[in-house]
C-alpha positions in Angstrom: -21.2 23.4 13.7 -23.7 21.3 15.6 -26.4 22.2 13.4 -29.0 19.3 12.5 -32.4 20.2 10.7 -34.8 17.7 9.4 -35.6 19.3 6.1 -32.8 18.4 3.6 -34.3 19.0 0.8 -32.6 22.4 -0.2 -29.0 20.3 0.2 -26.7 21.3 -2.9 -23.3 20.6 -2.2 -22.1 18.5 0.6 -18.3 18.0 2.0 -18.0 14.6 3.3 -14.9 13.7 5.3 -13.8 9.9 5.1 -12.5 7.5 8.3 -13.0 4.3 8.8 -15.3 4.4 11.5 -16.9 8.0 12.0 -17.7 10.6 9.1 -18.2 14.0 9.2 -20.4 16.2 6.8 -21.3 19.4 5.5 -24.0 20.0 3.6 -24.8 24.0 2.2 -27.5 25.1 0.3 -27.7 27.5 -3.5 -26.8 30.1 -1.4 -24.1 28.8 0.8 -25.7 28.7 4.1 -25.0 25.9 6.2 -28.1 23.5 6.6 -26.4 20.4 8.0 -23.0 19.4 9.5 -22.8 16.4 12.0 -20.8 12.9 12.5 -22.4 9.9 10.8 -21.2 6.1 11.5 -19.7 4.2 9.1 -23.4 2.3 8.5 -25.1 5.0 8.6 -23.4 7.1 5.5 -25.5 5.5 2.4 -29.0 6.0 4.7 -28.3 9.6 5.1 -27.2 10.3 1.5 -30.1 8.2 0.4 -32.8 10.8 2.1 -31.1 13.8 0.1 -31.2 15.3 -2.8 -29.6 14.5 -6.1 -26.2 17.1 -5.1 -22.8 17.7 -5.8 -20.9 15.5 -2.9 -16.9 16.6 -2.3 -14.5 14.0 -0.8 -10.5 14.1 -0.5 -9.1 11.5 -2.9 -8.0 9.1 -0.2 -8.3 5.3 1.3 -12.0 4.3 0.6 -12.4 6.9 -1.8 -13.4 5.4 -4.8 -15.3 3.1 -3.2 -17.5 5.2 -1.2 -17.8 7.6 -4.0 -19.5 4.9 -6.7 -21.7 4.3 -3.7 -22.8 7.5 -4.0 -23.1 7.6 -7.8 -25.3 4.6 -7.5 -27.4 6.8 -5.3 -27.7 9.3 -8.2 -24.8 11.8 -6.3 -22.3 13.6 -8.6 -19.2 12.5 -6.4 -16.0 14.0 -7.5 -12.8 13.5 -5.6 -10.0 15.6 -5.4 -6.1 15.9 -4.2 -5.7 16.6 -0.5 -3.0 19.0 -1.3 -5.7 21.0 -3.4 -8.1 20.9 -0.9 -6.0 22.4 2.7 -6.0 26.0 1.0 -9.8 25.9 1.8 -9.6 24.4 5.6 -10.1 27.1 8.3 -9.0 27.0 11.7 -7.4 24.0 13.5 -7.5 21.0 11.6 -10.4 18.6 12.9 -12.9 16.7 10.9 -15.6 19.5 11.0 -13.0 22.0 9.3 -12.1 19.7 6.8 -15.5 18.6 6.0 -16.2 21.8 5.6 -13.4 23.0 3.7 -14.0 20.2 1.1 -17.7 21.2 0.8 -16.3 25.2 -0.2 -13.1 23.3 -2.4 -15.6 21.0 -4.5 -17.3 24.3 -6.0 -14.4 26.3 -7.2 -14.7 26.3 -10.9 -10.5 25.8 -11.4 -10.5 22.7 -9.4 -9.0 19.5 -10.7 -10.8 16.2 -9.9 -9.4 12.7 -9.8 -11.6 10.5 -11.5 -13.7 7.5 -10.0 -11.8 4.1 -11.1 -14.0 1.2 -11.4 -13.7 -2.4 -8.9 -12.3 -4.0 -12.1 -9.9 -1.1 -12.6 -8.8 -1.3 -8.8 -8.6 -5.2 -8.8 -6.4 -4.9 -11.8 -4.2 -2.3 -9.8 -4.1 -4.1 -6.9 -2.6 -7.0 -9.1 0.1 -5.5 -10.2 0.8 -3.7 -6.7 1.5 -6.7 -5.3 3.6 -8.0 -7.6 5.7 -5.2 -7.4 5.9 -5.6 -3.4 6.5 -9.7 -4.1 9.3 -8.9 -6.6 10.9 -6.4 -4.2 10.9 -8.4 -1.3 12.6 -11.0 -3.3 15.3 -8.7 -4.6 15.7 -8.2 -0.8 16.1 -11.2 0.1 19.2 -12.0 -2.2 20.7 -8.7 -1.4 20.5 -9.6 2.0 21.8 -13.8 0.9 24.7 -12.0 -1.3 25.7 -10.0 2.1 26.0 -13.1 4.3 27.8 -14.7 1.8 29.9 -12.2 1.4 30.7 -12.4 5.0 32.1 -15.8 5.1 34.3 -15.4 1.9 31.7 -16.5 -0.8 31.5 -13.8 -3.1 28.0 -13.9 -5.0 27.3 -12.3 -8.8 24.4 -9.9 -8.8 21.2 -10.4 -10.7 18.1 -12.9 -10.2 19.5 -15.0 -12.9 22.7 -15.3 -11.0 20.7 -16.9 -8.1 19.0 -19.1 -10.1 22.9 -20.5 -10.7 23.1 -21.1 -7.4 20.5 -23.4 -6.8 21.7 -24.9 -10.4 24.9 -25.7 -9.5 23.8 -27.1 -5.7 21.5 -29.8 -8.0 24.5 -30.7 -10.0 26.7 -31.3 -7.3 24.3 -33.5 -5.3 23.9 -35.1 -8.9 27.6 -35.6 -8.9 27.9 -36.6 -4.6 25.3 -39.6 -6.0 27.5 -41.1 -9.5 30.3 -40.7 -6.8 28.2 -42.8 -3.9 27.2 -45.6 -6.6 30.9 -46.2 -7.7 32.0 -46.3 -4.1 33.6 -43.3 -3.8 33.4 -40.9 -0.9 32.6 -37.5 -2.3 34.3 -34.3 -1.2 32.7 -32.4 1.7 31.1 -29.0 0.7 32.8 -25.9 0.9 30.6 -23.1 -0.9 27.2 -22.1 -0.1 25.6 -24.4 -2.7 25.7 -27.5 -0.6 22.7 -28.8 0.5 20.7 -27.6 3.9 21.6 -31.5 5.3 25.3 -31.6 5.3 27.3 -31.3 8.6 29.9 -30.1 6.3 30.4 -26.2 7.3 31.2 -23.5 4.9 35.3 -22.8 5.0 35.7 -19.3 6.5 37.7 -17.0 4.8 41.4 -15.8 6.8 39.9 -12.3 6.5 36.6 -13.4 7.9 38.8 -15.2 10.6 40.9 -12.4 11.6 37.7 -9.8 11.6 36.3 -12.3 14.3 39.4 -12.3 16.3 39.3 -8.7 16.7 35.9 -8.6 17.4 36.8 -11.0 19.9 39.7 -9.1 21.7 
């Protein structure tokens, strides 16, 4: 596999196994014979691509993938990507990066194989956008699953639903609304005794007796 010959202009089809740091390729010519297969840094990919051949590069639809494969495309490649589930039926012997490299070079020629198309940076950013909403959205549901469940350990039982905690927050800016008419008339307002009250009262929530006795066993 440690083949390496100057001449690569006969390269037709090459398998190109993606990392983040160290690449592996496998280049064949019309007739199948190997002609180069070696480990290229990450800077020195797009220079050795450059030097070849307009061919038919193979790559594992993966991390990077798209990215490296307009690269390639710019450079006049045909880069097509395709599943990694397709593409293990074609890896021989132990899995390393030389076998894969060379078992996406054999997998890209098979006339029944399906390719993954090449989105564009727009396309990505776009996905991107909407991937992290998703993630900000879950967390969030998270964290008033997890708010309902601490409540619910002190006695404070919470209604589901984002709109529900909205409520909450409502009904802690109408009560300090009320606390302050009742301050201006003189009044001492009543101390807190729900999870709406504000961060800065000394007041504590009022434990539940079930919440009380649960302690005292954990206690004994």
């Amino acid at each position: 596999m440690g083949k390496s010959i100057t001449d690569l202009s006969s390269v037709t089809t090459v398998g190109l196994d993606l990392a983040k740091h160290v690449f592996q390729v496998h280049g064949v010519d019309a007739s199948g014979r190997v002609i180069v297969a070696k480990a290229l840094r990450r800077k020195d990919v797009l220079a050795f691509f450059a030097q070849l051949p307009e061919c038919l590069v193979g790559m594992e639809a993966c991390g990077s993938a798209h990215h490296w494969a307009r690269e390639l495309i710019k450079l006049g490649h045909d880069a097509r990507m395709m599943p990694p589930a397709y593409v293990k039926p074609y890896v021989r012997r132990q899995k390393n990066d030389a076998a894969d490299a060379a078992g996406i070079c054999e997998a890209v020629t098979r006339p029944s194989m399906r390719f993954v198309g090449v989105r564009t940076l727009e396309n990505q950013a776009a996905l991107m956008h909407h991937k992290l909403r998703e993630m900000l959205v879950a967390q969030r549901t998270q964290l008033i699953n997890a708010l309902r469940g601490h409540l619910a350990e002190i006695g404070v039982i919470a209604a589901q639903r984002l709109k529900n905690a909205v409520t909450w927050r409502g009904s802690s800016k109408r009560r300090r609304r009320d606390d302050s008419s009742l301050r201006a008339h003189g009044t001492r307002p009543a101390r807190a005794s729900t999870a709406c009250s504000r961060p800065g009262d000394r007041a504590a929530i009022k434990p539940s007796p079930r919440w009380l006795e649960t302690t005292k066993w954990r206690a004994d």
